[in-house]
Every structure is written in C-alpha cells, then in structure tokens.
C-alpha positions, 0 to 999 in steps of 0.5 A, a space after each residue: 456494414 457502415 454506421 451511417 446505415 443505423 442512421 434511421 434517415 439513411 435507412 428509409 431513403 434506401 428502403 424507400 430507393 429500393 421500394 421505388 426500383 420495384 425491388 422485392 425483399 423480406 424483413 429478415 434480408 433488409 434486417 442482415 443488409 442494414 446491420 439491424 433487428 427484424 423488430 427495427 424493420 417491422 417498425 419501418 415497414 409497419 409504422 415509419 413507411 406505412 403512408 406507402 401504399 406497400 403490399 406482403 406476399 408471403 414473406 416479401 415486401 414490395 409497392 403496389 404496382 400503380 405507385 412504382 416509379 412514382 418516388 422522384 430524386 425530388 421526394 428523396 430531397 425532400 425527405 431530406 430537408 425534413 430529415 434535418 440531413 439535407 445540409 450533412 453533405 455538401 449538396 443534395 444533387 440528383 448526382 450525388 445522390 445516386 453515388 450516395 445509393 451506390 454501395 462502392 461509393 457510400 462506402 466511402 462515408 461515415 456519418 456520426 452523431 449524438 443519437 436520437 431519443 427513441 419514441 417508437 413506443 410513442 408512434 400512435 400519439 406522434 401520429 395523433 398530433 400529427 393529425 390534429 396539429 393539420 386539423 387544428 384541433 384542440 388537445 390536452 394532456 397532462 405534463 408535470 403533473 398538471 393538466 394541459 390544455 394547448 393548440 399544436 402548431 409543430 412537433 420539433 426534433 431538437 439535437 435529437 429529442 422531439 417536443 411538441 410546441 404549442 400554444 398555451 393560455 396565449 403563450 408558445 411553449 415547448 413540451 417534451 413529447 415523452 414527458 406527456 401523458 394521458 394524450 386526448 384529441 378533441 376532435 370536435 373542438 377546433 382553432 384558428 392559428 394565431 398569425 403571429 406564431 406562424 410567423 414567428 415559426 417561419 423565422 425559425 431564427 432560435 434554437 427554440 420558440 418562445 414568447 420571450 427573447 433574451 439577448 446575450 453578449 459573449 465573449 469567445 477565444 479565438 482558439 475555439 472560434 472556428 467551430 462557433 463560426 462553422 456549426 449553426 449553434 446559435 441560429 442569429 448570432 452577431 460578431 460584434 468585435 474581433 480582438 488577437 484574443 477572442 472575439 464578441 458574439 452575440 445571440 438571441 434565446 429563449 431560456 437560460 438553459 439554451 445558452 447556460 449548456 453551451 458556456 458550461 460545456 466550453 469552459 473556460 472559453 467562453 464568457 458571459 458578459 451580458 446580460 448581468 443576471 445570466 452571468 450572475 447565474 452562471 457564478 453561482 451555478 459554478 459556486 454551488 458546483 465547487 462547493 459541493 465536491 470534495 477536494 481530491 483525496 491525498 496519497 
C-alpha cells in the first residue's frame, strides 16, 4: 500500500468515493485497504465523516439509501480546496480525479509531506469552535496560563498545526488550538464580525493574521531562487531586482518568527537587509548560538 494512502485527505475522498458508489465495508477491511488501525477508521467513521448520514448493519457500513449518489466530483473538489490538496496536483478535473481513484493509476503517486499535528483527542472542542465560530458566539479559554476572552473568526491549519485566530480586546491573533485549555462556549452571549477582519481574512495575503504588517527586504542567491519562486513561501512576495548573483525579495509578515525560521533554515543564502532591527535580531540570535556551542573536540 502507497504512502499517499495514510494521508488523511486522500483517505476520506476514497472512503467518501466509496460510500457514494453504495459500497458496504466493515472497519476491519478499510483498516487492511489503507494500510492503518482500526482505531484510525473509528475515527473516520465516528468523528471525521459523522455529518454523513451513515447507517452499521452488523459489521458493515454503508450510506443510507436517500443520500446514495448524492456526493458529486463537485463535493470531492470542494473538499479538496478545504483540504489544502487542491493545488498538490496539477488540476482537479473530473477526469483526473476518477484516474486518481482508480488504483492501476494511483499507483503511480507518491505524495510526501511533513506531517500534520494530531488533534484527534481534541475532536469535541474543534467541533465546539466550529459551532460558535457559525453562531458567533463568544468563548473564552485560558492560553499561557492567563485566561482569555475572544470572538472566533477561523480555526487555520498551518504547515500542518491548527490555530484558532480570533479577535481579542480589538486585536486578531492567532492561538495554538492544542495549547488551549479549560474551553467554554457562551451560548447566550453573541457578536457581530468586525468588516475589517473579514476582510482582511479574504485577502488571505499572509502566512498569518495579524493587526500588524512587517515588511522585509531579502537578499536571495540565485542558486536557491527556484524553490523561492516555485513554492508559495511568502503569499506576497516582490522581485525588486535581479543580479548574476542573487536576486531581491520582498515580503510582508506579521511576526518575526515567520520569516526569522525561513533565514535560519536557508543559511547562508539568505539575508536579511531590511528592516535593521529584524536583521540586528537575527546577528544576535546567531552570536548567542555560536557562543553557547563548544568548539569541536580535538584528536
């Protein structure tokens, strides 16, 4: 069985694919087809597919007759797009995607990536924010030991981590879903979006939402410049000049962090010019690095 199987977005396409077909199955055949526990499949079944209108007879599982058939290429598209799969492959026809299901053809793929944060314990709560975040309602929470009260606009899935972005005290910020605690929906108490949140949030412009914008100039060589240009690292960058030995790019980000992990990770080809404190942060982190580990040891 392929990787790309394990890959909970593909799984759910073949099982809502299957379950649209009228097909019967029990937790223990779809657990050996997709190479994973039964647990996995209890939680697809029970949890990740339960809007589904799913009926168990004995061992089996199947849709209820009235809703057979009722899944288009268009629902498996969408669920795509909110995946975050939809620009994996080259297009998302309805042709490609009946090669995609049929299993001489998948064969073919093999779809890596870095792994995405399991949150299953979480399910109720997601469920919870889910519901208030479409009922605009108010919740509150504590999050580094200090309790929070915030309007939910989005639950965000990024480089594979959810975070609940929402607004606090007239700020948007983003919170680490599985660094929250002590969750609690008030159901009676409810809040009209702010316009220019949700504008901001249709943008989608930045790797993160944030009341503040950074902008930042980089120097990039030109031996690293087609992955800068080929991967959507930074959402809005600029080529602000081109040289036989690097180009200049520049990007706009909300936190140092969000661009201080991309320089760290691409030393030495990537500097920052501007602005001077970010730069000056980077020196220092580096400084603070070196100095703390020892020379190497000699024979």
């Amino acid at each position: 069985m392929s990787k790309e199987r394990d890959k909970i977005a593909t799984r759910l396409a073949l099982i809502l694919t299957k379950f649209n077909s009228g097909e019967r199955f029990t937790i223990a055949e779809l657990a050996q087809e997709f190479g994973v526990t039964a647990r996995t499949i209890q939680r697809d079944l029970y949890h990740r597919l339960s809007y589904l209108p799913i009926q168990k007879v004995d061992e089996h599982f199947t849709l209820e007759s009235y809703a057979l058939g009722q899944l288009s290429f268009k629902d498996i598209n969408n669920f795509a797009v909110l995946s975050g799969i939809k620009g994996l492959y080259p297009k998302l026809s309805q042709d490609f995607i009946v090669d995609l299901f049929n299993a001489n053809i998948n064969k073919t793929f093999l779809i890596k990536n870095q792994g995405f944060e399991d949150i299953s314990h979480r399910y109720d709560w997601f469920e919870a924010i889910s519901t208030a975040i479409v009922k605009l309602q108010k919740i509150t929470f504590v999050y580094h030991d200090k309790p929070r009260a915030v309007h939910p606009y989005r639950l965000i899935n990024n480089n594979g981590v959810w975070y609940l972005l929402a607004d606090e005290e007239g700020k948007l910020k983003n919170f680490t879903l599985s660094k929250i605690s002590e969750l609690h929906i008030d159901e009676k108490s409810t809040f009209t979006p702010h316009a220019p949140f949700l504008d901001k949030i249709a943008q989608n412009d930045t790797n993160w939402f944030s009341d503040v914008a950074i902008e930042v100039v980089l120097d990039i060589d030109v031996n690293v410049r087609d992955y800068f240009l080929r991967k959507e690292i930074f959402p809005n960058k600029k080529i602000l000049e081109n040289t036989p030995t690097s180009f200049m790019l520049s990007t706009t980000v909300a936190y140092d962090e969000e661009i201080l992990g991309v320089v760290k990770y691409w030393l030495p080809h990537v500097r920052i010019l501007s602005p001077q404190p970010l730069r000056e942060k980077l020196s220092h982190l580096l400084r603070t690095y070196l100095a703390a580990t020892p020379p190497d040891a000699e024979g």
